[in-house]
N, C-alpha and C positions, 0 to 999 in steps of 0.2 A: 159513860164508857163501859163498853161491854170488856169480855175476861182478857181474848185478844188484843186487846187494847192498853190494857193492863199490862200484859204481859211486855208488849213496845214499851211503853214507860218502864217501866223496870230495866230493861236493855239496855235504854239511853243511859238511866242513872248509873250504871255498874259500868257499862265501857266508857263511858264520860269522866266519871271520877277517875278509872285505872289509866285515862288518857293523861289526866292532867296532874296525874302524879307520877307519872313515867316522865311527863315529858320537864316538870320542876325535875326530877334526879338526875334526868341525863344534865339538865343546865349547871346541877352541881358537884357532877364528876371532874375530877383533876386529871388532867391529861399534859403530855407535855408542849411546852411551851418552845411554838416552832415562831414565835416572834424576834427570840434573844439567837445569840450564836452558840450557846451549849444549854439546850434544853434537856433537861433529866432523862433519864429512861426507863422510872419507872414513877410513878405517882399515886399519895394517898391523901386520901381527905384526910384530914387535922383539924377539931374545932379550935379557932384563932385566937377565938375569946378569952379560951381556959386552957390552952398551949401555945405559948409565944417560941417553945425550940421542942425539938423531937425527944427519943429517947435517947439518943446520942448526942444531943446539945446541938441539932442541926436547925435551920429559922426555919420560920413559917411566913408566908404573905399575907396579908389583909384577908385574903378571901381564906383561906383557911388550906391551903397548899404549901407542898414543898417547896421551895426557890429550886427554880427552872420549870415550873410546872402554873400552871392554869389550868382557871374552871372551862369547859365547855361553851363556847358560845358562836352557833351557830344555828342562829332562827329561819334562815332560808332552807338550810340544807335540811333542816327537820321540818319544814313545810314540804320539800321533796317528799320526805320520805312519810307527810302525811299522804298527798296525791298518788304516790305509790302503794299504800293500804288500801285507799277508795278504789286503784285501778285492780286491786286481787279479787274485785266484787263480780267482772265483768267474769273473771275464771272459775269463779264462783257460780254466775249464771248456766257457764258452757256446763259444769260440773253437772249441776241442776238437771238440764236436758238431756246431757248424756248418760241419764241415770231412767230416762224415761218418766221422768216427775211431772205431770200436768202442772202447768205454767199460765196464767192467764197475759198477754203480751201483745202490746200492739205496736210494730216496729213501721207505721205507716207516718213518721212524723219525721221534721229535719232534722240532721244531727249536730248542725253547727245551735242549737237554739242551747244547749248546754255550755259552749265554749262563753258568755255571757256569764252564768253563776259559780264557773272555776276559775275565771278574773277575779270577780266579789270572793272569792274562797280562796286565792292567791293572799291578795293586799291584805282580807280580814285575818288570816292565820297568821299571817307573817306581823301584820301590828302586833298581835297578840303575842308571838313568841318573844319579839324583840323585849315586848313590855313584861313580858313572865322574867324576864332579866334580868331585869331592873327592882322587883318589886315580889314579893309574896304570892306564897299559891295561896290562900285564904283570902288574900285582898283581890288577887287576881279574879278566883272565881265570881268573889259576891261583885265585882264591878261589871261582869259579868250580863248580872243582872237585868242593867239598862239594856240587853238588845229588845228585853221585853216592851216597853218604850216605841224604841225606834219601829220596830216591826207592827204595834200595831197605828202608828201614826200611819206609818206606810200602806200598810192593809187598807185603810178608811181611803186614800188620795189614790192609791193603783188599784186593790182590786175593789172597790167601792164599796165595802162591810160596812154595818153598822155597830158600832160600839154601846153595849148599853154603860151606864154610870158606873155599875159594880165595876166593870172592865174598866173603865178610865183610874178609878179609885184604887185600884189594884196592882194598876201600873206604876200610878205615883207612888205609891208606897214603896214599891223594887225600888225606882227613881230615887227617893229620898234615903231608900237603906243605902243603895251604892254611893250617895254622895257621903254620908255618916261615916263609910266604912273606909272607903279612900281617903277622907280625911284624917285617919287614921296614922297612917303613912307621916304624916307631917308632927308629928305628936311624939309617937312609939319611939323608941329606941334602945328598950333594953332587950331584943328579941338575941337569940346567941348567934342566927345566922345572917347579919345586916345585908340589906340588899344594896345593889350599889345606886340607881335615883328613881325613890319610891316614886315621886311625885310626876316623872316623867312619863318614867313606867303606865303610871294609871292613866294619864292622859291619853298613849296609842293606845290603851289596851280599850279605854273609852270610847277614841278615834273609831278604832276595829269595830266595836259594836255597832255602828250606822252600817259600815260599809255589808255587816253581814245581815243586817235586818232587810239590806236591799235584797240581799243574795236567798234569804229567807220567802221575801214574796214574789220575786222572778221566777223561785222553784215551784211556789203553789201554785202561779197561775200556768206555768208549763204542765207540770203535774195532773192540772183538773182539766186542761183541754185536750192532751194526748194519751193520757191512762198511760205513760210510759213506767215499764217493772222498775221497782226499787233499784236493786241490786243495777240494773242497766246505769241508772239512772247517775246514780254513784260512782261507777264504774267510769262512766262517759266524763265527768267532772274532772277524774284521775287520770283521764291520756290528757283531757286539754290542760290543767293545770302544770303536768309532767311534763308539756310540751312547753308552756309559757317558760317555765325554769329552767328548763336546757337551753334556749336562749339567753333566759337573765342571770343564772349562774356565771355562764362566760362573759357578760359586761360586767357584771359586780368583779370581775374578778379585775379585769381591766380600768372600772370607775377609780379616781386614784384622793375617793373621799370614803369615811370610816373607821373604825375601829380597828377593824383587822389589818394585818399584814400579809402583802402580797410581794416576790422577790424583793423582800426590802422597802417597799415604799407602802402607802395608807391604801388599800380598797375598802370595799363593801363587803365582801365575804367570799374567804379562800375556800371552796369546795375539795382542792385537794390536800388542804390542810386539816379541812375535817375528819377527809379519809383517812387519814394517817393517823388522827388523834381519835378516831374509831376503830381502827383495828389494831392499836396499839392499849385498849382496852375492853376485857372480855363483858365486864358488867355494863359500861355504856354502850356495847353493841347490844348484850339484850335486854337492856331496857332500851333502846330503839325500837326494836324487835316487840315489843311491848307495844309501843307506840304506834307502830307501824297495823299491827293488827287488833288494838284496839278501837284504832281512828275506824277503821273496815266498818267493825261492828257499829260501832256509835252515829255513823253518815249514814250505814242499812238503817236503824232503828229508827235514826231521824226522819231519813225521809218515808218511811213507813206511816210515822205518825202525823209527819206533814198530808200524806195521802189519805191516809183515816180520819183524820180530825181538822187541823187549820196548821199556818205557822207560827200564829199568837201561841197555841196551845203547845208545839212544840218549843217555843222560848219557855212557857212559862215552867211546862218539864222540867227542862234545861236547867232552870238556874235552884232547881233543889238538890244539885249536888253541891250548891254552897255548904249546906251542913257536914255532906262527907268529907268534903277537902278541908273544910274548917278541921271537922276532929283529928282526920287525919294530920295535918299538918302540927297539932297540940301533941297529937300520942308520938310521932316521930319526934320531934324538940325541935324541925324547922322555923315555929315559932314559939314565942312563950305566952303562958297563957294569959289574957287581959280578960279580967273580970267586965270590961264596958264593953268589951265585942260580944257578948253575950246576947247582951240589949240590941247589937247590930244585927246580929242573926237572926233574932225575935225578927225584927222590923222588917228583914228581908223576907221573914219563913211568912209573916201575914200576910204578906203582899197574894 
């Protein structure tokens, strides 16, 4: 790897980590609760654990909220407004040219061949948000792990690479930390912020990793036969995924299976309930805001290093921000710390 190259991996790690710790905070803002008929009007997290009533002797819920209030949970509408970060890439581009910045750019290719890896980058973000839900940002990321796995089995059968041993060996070992570390999940329970079903949780979030290993070598083999720029590249991912969800927003909204509440009865997820429970909160809009412009950076960097190097390589990047989400997640007290997760880190950091 030359210095350039270096410098993409660094990119990835720092907006990747600030992604996925944006987007665990927004999952654990308290907003009100437009499910009941008198939802609060204002809301503040409470740890549950170590306050079961306020400073005025008012309750707290399980998740560590007011009564009348809930955590945030809305994994489509923050896959929106992933799609909409990759789409500020393309303004990004125009920015670029209109600056007079020599560009190397070849726009001699189709542009439907992108609406294919913003499907795979729909379904894989969206397992993943749902699963960040459910389950730890620490477990989250090292499960993580396994796209490495999938993507190079993928590579060998689509773009016909050869794997030497080291490589196989390297992968079962991510393999074997992610299964160590999610088994974790089943074990744990003295963390102070309990997630509500770890074990689900990990299963999409595992789910998600296939679906984007696909999404991972569809981009490499678009990438080496079109030379298409980054920044386009990203950019283009983020109208069609934008486009899939203004669609699927309005049927989830109408599907009358779910979690959420829609006029009173069960959907998939109320988009303009979210609006409501985002602009009725300054810190959850920026830390979307966060999100929004981190995902930017971290999909440029990706597919940069996907274009300089392979997509094995850019998994294997990828999943060394186990160690920042890990720490991170110990020095905020989202988790507590386990001396055997240590050992899982190791088993991950070898790989």
């Amino acid at each position: 790897m030359n210095f350039a190259q270096y410098l993409l991996a660094l990119g990835m790690l720092v907006s990747g980590s600030i992604n996925t710790i944006c987007t665990k905070y927004a999952d654990m803002q308290c907003v009100p609760n437009h499910r009941i008929s008198s939802p609060a009007d204002q809301c503040r997290y409470v740890n549950s654990t170590s306050n079961s009533s306020g400073p005025s002797g008012g309750s707290f819920a399980s998740d560590g909220c007011p009564m009348g209030c809930e955590t945030f949970d809305h994994p489509f509408v923050q896959a929106a407004g992933m799609f909409l970060g990759e789409m500020f890439c393309l303004f990004a581009l125009q920015a670029v040219l209109c600056f007079g910045i020599p560009v190397e750019r070849n726009r001699d290719y189709p542009v439907m061949l992108f609406a294919l890896p913003a499907l795979c980058d729909l379904v894989g973000t969206s397992l993943m948000y749902l699963g960040l839900t459910m389950t730890y940002a620490s477990v989250f990321q090292m499960l993580r792990g396994s796209v490495v796995l999938f993507t190079g089995i993928l590579s060998v059968i689509v773009l016909g690479k050869r794997l030497a041993a080291c490589h196989w060996t390297g992968m079962m070992l991510v393999l074997a930390g992610a299964f160590v570390v999610g088994s974790a999940s089943l074990k744990t329970s003295d963390t102070t912020l309990a997630p509500s079903n770890p074990v689900l949780g990990n299963l999409l979030i595992v789910s998600a990793q296939f679906v984007v290993g696909i999404q991972m070598v569809v981009e490499e083999k678009f990438l080496s036969k079109y030379q298409v720029h980054a920044l386009e590249a990203v950019g283009l991912e983020g109208v069609f995924g934008l486009l899939y969800l203004s669609v699927g927003l309005v049927a989830m909204y109408y599907i009358p299976l779910g979690n959420d509440v829609c006029q009173g009865r069960p959907c998939v997820e109320n988009a303009i309930s979210a609006g409501l429970e985002i602009a009725s909160s300054p810190v959850l809009a920026l830390v979307l805001l966060g999100n929004i412009v981190s995902i930017a950076f971290f999909n440029f960097f990706g597919i940069s290093v996907t274009k300089s190097l392979s997509a094995t390589h850019r998994m294997v990047l990828d999943s060394l921000r186990t160690i920042v989400i890990w720490g991170f997640s110990i020095f905020a007290r989202w988790q507590s710390f386990d001396q055997r997760q240590v050992g899982r880190v190791r088993v991950v950091g070898l790989a």
